[in-house]
RODO-2510 file (C-alpha; in nm, 4 decimals, decimal comma):
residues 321
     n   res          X          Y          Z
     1     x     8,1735    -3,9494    -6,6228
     2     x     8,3248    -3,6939    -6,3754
     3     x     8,5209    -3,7490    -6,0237
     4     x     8,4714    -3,5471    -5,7321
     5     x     8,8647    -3,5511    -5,6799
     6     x     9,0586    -3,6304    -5,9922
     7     x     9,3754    -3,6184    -5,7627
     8     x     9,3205    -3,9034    -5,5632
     9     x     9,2393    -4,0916    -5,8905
    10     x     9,5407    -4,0150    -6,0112
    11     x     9,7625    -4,0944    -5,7057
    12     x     9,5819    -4,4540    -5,6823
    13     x     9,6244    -4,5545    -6,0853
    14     x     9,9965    -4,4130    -6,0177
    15     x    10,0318    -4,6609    -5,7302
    16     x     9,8299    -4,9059    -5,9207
    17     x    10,0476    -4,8662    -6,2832
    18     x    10,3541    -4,9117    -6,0001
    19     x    10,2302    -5,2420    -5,8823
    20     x    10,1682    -5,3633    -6,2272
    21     x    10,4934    -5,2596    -6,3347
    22     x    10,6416    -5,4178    -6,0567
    23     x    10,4621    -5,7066    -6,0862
    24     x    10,5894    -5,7460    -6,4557
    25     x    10,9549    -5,6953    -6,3777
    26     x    10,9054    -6,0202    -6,0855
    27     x    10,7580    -6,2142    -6,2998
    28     x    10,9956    -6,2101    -6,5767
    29     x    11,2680    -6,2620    -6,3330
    30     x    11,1029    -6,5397    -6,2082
    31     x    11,0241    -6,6860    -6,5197
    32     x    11,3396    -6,7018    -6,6345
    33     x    11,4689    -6,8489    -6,3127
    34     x    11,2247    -7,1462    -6,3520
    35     x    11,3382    -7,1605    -6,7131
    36     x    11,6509    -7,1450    -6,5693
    37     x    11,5841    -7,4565    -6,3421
    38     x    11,4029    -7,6521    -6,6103
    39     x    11,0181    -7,5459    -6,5011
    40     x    10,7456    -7,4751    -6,6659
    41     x    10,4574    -7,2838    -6,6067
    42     x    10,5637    -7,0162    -6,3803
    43     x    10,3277    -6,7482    -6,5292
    44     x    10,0378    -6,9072    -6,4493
    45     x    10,0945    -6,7842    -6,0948
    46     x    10,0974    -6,4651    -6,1304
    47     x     9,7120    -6,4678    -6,2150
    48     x     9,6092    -6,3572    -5,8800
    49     x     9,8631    -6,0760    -5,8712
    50     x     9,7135    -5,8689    -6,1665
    51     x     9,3326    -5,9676    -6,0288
    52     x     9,4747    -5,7713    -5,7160
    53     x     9,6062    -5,4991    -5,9352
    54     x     9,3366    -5,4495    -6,1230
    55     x     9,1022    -5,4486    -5,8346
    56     x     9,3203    -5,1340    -5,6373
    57     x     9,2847    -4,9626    -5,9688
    58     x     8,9214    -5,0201    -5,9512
    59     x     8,9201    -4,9466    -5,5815
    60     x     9,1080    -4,6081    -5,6880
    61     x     8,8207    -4,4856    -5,9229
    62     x     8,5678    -4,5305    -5,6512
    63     x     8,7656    -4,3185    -5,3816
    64     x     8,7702    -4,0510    -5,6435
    65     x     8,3882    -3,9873    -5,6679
    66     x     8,2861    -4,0980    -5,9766
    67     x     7,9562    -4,0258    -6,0980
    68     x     7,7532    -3,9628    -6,4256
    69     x     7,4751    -3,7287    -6,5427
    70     x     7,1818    -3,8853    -6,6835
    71     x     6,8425    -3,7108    -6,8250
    72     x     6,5603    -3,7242    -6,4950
    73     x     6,2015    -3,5994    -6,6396
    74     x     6,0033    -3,4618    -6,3501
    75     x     5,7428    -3,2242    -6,2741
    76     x     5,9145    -2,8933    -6,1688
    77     x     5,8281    -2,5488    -6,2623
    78     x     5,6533    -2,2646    -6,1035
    79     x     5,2710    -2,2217    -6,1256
    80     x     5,0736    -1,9382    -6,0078
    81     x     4,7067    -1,9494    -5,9047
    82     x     4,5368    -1,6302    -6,0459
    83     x     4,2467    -1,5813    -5,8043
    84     x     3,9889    -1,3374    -5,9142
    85     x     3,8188    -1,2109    -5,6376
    86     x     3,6167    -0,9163    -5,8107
    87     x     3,2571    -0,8578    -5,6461
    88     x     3,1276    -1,1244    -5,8997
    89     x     3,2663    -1,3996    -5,7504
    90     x     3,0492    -1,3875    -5,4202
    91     x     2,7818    -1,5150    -5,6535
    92     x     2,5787    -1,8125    -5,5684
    93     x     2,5307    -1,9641    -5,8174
    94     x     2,7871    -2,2197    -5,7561
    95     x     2,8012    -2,3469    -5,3477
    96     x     2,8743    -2,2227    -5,1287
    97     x     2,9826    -1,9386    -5,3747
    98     x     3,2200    -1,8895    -5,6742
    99     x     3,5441    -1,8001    -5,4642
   100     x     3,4772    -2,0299    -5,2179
   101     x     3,4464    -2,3265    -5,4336
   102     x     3,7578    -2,1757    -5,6092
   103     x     3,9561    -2,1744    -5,2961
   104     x     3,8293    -2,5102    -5,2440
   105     x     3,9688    -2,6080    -5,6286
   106     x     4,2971    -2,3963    -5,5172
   107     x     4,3297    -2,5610    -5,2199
   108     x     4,2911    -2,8953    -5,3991
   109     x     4,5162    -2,8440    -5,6956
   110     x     4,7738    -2,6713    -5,4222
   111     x     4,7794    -3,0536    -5,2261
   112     x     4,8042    -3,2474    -5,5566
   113     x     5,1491    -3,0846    -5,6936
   114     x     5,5125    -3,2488    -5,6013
   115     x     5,7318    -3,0708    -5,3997
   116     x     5,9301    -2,9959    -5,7302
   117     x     5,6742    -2,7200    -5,8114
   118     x     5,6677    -2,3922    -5,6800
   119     x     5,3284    -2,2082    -5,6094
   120     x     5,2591    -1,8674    -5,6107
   121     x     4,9155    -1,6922    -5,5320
   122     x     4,7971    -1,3405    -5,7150
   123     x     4,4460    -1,2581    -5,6306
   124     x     4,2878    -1,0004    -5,8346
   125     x     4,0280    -0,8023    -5,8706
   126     x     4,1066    -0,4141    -6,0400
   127     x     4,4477    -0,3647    -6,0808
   128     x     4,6504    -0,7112    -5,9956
   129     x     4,7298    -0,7960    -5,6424
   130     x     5,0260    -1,0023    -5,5507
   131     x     4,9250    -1,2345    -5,2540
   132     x     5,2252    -1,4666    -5,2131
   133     x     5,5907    -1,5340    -5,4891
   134     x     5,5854    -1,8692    -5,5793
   135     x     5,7643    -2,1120    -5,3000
   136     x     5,8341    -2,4732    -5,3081
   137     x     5,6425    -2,4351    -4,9178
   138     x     5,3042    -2,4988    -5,0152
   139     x     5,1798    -2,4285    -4,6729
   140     x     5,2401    -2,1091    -4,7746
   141     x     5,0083    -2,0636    -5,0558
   142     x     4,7726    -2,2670    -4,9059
   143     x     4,7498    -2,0093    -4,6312
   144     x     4,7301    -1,7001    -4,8703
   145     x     4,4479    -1,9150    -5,0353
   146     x     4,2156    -1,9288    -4,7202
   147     x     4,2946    -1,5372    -4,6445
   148     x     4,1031    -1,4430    -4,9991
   149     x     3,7928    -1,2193    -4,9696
   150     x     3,6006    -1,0881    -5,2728
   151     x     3,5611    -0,7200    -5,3235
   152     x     3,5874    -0,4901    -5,6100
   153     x     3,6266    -0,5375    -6,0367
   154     x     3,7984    -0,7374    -6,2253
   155     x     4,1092    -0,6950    -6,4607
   156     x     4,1991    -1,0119    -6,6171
   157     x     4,4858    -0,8278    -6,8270
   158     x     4,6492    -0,7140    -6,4630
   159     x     4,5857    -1,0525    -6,3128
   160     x     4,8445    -1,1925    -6,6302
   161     x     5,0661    -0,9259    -6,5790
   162     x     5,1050    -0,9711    -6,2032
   163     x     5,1751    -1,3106    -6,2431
   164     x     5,4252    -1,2829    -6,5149
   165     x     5,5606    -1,0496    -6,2516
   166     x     5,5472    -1,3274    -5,9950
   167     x     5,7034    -1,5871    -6,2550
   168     x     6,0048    -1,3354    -6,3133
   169     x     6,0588    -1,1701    -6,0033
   170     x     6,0459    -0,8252    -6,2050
   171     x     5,7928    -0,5585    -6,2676
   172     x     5,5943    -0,6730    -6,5984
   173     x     5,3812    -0,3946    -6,7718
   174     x     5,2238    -0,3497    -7,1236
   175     x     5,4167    -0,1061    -7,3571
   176     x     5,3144     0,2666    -7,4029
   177     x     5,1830     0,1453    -7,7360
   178     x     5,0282    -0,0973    -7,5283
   179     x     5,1951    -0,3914    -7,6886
   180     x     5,3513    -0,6995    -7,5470
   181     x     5,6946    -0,6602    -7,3710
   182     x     5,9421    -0,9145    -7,3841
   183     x     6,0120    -1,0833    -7,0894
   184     x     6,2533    -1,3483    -7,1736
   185     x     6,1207    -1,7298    -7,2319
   186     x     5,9473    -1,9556    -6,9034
   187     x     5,8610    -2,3092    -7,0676
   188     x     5,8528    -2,4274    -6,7326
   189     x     5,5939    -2,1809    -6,5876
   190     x     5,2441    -2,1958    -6,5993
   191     x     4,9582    -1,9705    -6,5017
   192     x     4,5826    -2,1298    -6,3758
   193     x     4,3279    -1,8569    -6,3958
   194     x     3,9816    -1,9264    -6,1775
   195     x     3,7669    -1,6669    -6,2875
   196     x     3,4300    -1,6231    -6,4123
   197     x     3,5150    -1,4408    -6,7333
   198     x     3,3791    -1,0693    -6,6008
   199     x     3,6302    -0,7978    -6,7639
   200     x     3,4411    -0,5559    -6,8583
   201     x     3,3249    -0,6192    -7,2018
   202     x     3,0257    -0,7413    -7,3549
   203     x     2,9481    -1,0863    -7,3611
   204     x     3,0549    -1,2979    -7,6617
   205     x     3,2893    -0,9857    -7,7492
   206     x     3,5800    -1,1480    -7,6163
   207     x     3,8251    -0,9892    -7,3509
   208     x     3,9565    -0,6730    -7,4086
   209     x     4,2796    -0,5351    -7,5910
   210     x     4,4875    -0,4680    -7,2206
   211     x     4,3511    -0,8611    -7,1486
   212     x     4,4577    -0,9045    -7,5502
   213     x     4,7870    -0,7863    -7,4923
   214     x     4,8581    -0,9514    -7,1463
   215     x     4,7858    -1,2992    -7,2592
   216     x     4,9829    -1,2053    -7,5993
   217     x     5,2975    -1,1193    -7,3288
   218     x     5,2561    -1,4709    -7,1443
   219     x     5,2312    -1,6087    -7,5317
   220     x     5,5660    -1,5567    -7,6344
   221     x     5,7389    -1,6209    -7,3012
   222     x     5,6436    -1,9753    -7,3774
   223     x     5,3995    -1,9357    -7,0598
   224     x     5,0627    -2,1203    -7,0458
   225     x     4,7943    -2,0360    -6,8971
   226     x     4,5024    -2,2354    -6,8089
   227     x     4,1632    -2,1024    -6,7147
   228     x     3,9058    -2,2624    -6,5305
   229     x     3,6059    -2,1148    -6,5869
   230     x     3,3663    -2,0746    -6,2307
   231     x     3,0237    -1,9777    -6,2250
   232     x     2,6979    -2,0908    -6,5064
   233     x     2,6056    -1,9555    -6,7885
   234     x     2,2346    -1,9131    -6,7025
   235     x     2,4214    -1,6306    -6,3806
   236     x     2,2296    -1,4899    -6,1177
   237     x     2,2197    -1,1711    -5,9080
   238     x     2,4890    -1,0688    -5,6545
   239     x     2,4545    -0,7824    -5,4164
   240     x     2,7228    -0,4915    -5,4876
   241     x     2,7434    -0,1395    -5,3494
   242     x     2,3814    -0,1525    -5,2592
   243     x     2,2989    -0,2855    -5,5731
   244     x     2,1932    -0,6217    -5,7567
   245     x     2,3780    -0,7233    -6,0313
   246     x     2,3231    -0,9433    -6,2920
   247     x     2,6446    -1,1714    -6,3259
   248     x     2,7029    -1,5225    -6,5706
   249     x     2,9961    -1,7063    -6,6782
   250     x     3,1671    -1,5333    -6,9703
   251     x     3,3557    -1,8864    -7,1232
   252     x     3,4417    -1,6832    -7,4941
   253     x     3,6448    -1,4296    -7,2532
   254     x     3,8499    -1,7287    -7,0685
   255     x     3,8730    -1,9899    -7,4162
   256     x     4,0390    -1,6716    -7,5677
   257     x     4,3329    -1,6593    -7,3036
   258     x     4,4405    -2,0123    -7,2969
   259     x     4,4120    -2,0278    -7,6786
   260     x     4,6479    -1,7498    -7,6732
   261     x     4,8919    -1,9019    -7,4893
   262     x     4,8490    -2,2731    -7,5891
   263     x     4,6903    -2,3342    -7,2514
   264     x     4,3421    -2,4972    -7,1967
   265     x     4,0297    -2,3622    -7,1002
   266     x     3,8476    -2,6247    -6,7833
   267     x     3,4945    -2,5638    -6,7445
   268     x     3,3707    -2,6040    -6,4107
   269     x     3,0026    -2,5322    -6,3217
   270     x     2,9718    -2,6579    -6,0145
   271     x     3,1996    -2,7726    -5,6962
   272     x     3,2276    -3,1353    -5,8018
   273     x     3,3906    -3,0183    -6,1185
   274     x     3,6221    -2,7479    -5,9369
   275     x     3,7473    -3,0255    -5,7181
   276     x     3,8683    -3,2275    -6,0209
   277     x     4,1142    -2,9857    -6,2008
   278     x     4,4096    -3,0961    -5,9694
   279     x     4,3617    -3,4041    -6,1695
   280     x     4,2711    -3,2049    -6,5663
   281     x     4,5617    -2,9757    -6,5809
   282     x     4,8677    -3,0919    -6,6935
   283     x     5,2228    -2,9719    -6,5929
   284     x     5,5048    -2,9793    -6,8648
   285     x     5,7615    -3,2066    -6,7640
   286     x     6,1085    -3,0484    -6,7799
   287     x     6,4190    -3,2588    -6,8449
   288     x     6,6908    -3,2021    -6,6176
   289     x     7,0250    -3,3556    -6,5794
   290     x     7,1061    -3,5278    -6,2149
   291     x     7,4354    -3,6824    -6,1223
   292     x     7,4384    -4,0664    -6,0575
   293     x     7,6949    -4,1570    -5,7987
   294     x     7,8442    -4,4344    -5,9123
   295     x     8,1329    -4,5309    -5,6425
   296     x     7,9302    -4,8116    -5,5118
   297     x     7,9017    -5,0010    -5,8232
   298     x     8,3153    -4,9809    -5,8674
   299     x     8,4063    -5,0568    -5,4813
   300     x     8,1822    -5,3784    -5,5554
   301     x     8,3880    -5,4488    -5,8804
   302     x     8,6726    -5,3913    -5,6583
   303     x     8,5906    -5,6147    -5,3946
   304     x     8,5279    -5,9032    -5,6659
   305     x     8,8781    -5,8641    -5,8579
   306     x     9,0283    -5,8796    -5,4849
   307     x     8,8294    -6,1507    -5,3822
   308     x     8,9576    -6,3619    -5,7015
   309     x     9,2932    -6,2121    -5,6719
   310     x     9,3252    -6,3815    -5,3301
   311     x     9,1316    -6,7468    -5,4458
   312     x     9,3844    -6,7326    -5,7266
   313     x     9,6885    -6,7141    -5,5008
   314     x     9,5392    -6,9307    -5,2180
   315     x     9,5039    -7,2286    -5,5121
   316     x     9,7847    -7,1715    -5,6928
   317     x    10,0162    -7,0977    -5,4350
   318     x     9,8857    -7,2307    -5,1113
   319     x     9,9571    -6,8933    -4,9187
   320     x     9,7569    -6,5431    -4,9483
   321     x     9,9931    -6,3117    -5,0069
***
């Protein structure tokens, strides 16, 4: 337990050890005057004294803040919503097209989280783009959400590394050796990827060693990262630079980032689906430690020894003081 001002506790259970000593010295003098006088009994009266000693003391505690820290579980954390909005995701094949039923899901999941969570927004497409740090005003994201246009490729390996930037509020990059850097541990953070799996390698060949590496970096900074996969696996055609494209689902590409990181892979092949991973991905729940104020609970001990401090003397003695 800790006090907000350990002074005034200590000037009231100073008073308080005064009265009591006080009190002691009376009521041996007394005592032995009754004694004295032939009667017996006299320390019975002095029960409502020491109820109205104890109940300053009491009274004293409270005035000095008291309060205690006790273990609060709660969703907190940061999360950031890894858009990809690569030319792929204007496909059709989900309505009213991939990014816009990922927006919707965004959008969704964005409305769903407690105000202990902060939400940051990195669209990408090639080469990361940070859209909005992570902010406990969720207008905020939801608004960066909305702005989202498709256009150009994909990197999933940049998307991870711009939002382990966004997580630490530092530059994040892959070594020279292109290995993982170390960037310190984020239990608390987690990263939700909505992408349809395009990065530039075959399909079924699994992402590629930048993406490797990335989701190796997020790995060991104890950051998840959840992917949610949007689009079909049968694909269709989407128009790009005067061209059609053949595009589908790559789900081996997005299954091999959350494995890497302990995270979970949501399949989502149409909007109904998208709409309901608000509800499928789990935030950790961090322990924290939260003072209890507990001055109320001692001025109400207080007020009882007084009150039975002052019934004591009424009975015994007829008078209240």
């Amino acid at each position: 337990m800790k006090f907000a001002d350990p002074v005034l506790l200590a000037v009231g259970l100073l008073v308080a050890a005064g009265l009591a000593g006080a009190a002691i010295v009376t009521g041996r003098r007394r005592a032995a005057a009754l004694a004295a006088a032939g009667v017996a009994g006299g320390r019975a009266r002095n029960g409502g004294v020491w109820f109205t000693i104890g109940g300053l003391a009491v009274l004293a505690i409270a005035v000095a803040g008291p309060a205690a820290t006790v273990p609060v579980s709660r969703a907190a954390g940061t999360v950031i919503l890894a858009m990809d909005v690569s030319g792929s995701m204007a496909a059709a094949d989900v309505a009213p097209s991939r990014l816009g039923a990922a927006k919707q899901a965004a959008l969704s999941f964005i409305s769903a989280q407690p105000g202990t969570v902060d939400i940051g927004i990195v669209a990408f497409e090639e080469g990361g783009l940070e859209a909005a740090l992570p902010t406990a005003d969720h207008a905020t994201a939801s608004a960066a959400v909305r702005r989202l246009k498709t256009g150009g490729g994909t990197s999933l390996g940049d998307a991870i590394l711009a939002s382990l930037s966004a997580i630490t509020h530092k530059a994040v990059a892959l070594r020279r050796d292109g290995s993982a850097p170390n960037i310190g541990y984020w239990p608390s953070a987690t990263i939700v990827l909505l992408s349809d799996g395009q990065d530039g390698a075959e399909p079924g060949t699994g992402p590629q060693a930048a993406t490797t590496a990335a989701a190796a970096a997020a790995g060991k900074a104890g950051v998840h990262i959840d992917t949610v996969g949007v689009g079909t696996a049968a694909g269709t055609t989407v128009r790009a630079g005067g061209f059609h494209l053949f595009t589908a689902l790559d789900a081996a590409v997005l299954k091999s980032i959350s494995q890497a990181t302990g995270g979970t892979y949501h399949p989502a092949s149409d909007a109904s689906e998208l709409n309901g991973i608000a509800a499928s991905i789990n935030l950790r729940l961090t322990v924290t430690h939260e003072p209890l104020p507990l001055a109320g609970a001692f001025i109400a001990l207080a007020l009882a020894l007084l009150a039975a401090g002052a019934v004591l003397t009424v009975v015994r003695t007829g008078r209240v003081i």
